[in-house]
Backbone bond lengths (Angstrom), bond angles and torsions (degrees), N, CA, C in turn:
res aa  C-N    CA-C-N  psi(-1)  N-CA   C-N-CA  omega(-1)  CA-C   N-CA-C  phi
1 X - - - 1.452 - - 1.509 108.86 -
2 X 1.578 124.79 133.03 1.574 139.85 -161.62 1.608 101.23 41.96
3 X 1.208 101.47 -151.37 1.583 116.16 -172.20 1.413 123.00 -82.54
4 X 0.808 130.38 148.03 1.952 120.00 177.93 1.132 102.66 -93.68
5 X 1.383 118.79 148.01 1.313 141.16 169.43 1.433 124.02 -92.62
6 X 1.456 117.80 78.79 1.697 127.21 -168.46 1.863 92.86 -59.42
7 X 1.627 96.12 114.71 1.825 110.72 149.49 1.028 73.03 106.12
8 X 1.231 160.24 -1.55 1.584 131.04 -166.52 1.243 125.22 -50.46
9 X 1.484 104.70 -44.99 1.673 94.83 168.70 1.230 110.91 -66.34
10 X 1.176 148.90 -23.71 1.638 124.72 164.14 1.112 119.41 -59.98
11 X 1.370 124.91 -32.92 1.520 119.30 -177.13 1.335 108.91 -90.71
12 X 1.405 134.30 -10.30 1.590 118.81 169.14 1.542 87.35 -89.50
13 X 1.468 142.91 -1.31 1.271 112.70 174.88 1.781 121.02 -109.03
14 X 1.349 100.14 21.67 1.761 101.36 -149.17 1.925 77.55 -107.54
15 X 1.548 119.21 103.81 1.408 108.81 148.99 1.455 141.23 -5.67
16 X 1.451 94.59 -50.67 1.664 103.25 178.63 1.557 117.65 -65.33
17 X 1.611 125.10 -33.04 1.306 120.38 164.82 0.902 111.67 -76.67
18 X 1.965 108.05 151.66 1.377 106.16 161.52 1.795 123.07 -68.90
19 X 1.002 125.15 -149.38 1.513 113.89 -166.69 1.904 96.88 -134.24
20 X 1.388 90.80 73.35 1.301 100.14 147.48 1.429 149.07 -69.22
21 X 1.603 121.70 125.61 1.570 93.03 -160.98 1.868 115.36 -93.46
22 X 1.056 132.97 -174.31 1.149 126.11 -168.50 1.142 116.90 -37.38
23 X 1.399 100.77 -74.90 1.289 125.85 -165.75 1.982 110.17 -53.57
24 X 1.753 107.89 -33.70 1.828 104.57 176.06 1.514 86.22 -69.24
25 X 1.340 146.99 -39.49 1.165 152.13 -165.43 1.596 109.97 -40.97
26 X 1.593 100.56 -75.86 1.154 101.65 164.40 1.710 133.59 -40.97
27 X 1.631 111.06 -49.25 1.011 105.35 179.34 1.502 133.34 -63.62
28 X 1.991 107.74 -38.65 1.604 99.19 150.53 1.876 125.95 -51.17
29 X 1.200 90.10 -24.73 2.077 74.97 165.96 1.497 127.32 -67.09
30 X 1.390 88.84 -50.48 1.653 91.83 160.64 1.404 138.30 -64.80
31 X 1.359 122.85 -42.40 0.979 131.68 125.03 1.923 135.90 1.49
32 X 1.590 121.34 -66.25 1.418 167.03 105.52 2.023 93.11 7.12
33 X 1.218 103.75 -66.94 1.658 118.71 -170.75 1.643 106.77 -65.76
34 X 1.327 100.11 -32.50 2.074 112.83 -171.96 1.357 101.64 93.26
35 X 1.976 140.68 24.78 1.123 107.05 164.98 1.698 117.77 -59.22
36 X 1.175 90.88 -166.20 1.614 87.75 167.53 1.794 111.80 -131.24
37 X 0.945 130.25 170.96 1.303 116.62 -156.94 1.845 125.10 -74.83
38 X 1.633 107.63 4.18 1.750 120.55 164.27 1.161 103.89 -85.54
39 X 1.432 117.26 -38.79 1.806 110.12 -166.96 1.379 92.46 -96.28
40 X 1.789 142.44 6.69 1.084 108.10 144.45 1.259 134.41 -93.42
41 X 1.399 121.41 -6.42 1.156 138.31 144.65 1.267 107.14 -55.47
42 X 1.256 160.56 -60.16 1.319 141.98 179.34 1.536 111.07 -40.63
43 X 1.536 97.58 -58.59 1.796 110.62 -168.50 1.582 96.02 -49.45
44 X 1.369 130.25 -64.64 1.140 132.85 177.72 1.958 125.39 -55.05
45 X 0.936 99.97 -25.66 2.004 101.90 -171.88 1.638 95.54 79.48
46 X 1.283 113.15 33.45 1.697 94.49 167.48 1.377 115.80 -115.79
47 X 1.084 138.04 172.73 1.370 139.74 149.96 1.532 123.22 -46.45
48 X 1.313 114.18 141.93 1.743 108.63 -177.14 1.591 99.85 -70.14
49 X 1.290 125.43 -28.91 1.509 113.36 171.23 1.340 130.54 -78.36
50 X 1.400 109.27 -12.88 1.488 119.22 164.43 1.925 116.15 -72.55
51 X 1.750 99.66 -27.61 1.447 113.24 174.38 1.831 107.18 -74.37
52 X 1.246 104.09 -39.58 1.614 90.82 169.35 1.204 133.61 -75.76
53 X 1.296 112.38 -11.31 1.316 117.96 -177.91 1.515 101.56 -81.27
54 X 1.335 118.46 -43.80 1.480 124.97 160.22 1.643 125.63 -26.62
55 X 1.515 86.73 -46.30 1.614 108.06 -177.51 1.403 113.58 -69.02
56 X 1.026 120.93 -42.83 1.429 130.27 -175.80 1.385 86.35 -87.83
57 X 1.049 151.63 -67.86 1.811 118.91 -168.62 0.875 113.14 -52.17
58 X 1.629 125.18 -43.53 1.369 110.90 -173.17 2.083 111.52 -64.09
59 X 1.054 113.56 -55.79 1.869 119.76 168.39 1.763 89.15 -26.78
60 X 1.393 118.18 -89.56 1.302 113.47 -163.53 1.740 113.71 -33.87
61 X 1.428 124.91 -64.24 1.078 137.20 -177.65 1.410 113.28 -41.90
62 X 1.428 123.79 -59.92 1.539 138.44 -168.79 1.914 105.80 -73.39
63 X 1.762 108.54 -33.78 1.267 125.85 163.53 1.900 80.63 80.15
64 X 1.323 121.48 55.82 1.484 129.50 146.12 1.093 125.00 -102.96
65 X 1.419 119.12 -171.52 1.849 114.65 173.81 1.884 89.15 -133.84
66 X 1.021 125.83 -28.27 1.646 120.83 -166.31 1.736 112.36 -88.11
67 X 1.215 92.69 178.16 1.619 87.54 159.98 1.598 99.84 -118.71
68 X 1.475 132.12 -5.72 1.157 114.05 177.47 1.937 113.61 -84.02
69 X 1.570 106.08 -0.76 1.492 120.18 175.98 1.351 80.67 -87.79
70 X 1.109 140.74 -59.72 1.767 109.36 -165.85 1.533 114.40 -87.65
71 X 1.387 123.71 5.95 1.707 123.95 157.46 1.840 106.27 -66.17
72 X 1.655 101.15 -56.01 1.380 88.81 -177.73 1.694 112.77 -60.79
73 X 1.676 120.21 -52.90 1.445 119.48 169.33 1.573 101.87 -15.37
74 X 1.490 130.36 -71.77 1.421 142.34 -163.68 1.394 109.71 -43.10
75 X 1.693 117.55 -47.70 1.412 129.67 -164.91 1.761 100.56 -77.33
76 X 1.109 90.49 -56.15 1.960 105.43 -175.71 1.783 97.19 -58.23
77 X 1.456 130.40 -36.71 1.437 98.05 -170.51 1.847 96.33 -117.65
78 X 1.938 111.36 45.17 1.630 101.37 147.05 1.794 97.67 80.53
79 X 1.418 119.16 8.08 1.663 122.14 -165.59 1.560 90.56 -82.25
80 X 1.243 132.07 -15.68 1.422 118.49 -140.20 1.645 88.47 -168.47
81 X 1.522 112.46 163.37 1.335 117.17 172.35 1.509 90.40 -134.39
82 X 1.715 95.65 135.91 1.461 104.43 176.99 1.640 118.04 -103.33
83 X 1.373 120.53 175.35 1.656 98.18 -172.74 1.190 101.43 127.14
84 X 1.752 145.79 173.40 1.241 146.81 -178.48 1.413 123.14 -75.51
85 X 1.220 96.30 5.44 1.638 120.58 174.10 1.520 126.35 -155.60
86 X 1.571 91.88 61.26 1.374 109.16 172.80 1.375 121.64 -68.78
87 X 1.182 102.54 129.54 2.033 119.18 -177.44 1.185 125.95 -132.94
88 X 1.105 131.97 176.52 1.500 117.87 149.24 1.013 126.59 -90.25
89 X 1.326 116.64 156.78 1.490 134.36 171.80 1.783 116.94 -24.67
């Protein structure tokens, strides 16, 4: 069900992240990709207000204000591969 999250158990277990849960997980990947917050609700089966609420945990959690601070977050912690064929993990 939605997308898998490659390493996840390392990253809910690695101190250095904050403790994002799957599902904000996913959405910084997408996020990471440049959807925007309907087509991540599509990608996901959620509501676009269930995606903002996402959004704002994740801002609080990461302690950003953008979404292009949590695209780079995505690149810097391995969420995403960047390059002419950017994907996820």
């Amino acid at each position: 069900m939605g997308i898998p999250v490659p390493g996840l158990s390392r990253l809910l277990s690695d101190d250095d992240l904050p403790a994002l849960s799957r599902r904000e997980l996913q959405v910084a990947q997408l996020f990471g990709r440049g959807l925007s917050n309907r087509m991540i609700a599509e990608e996901l089966s959620i509501s676009p207000g269930t995606v903002e609420r996402h959004v704002a945990n994740i801002f609080t959690k990461l302690g950003v204000n953008s979404r292009s601070q949590v695209a780079i977050w995505t690149i810097e912690h391995h969420l995403i591969h960047t390059g002419r064929n950017a994907t996820l993990c």
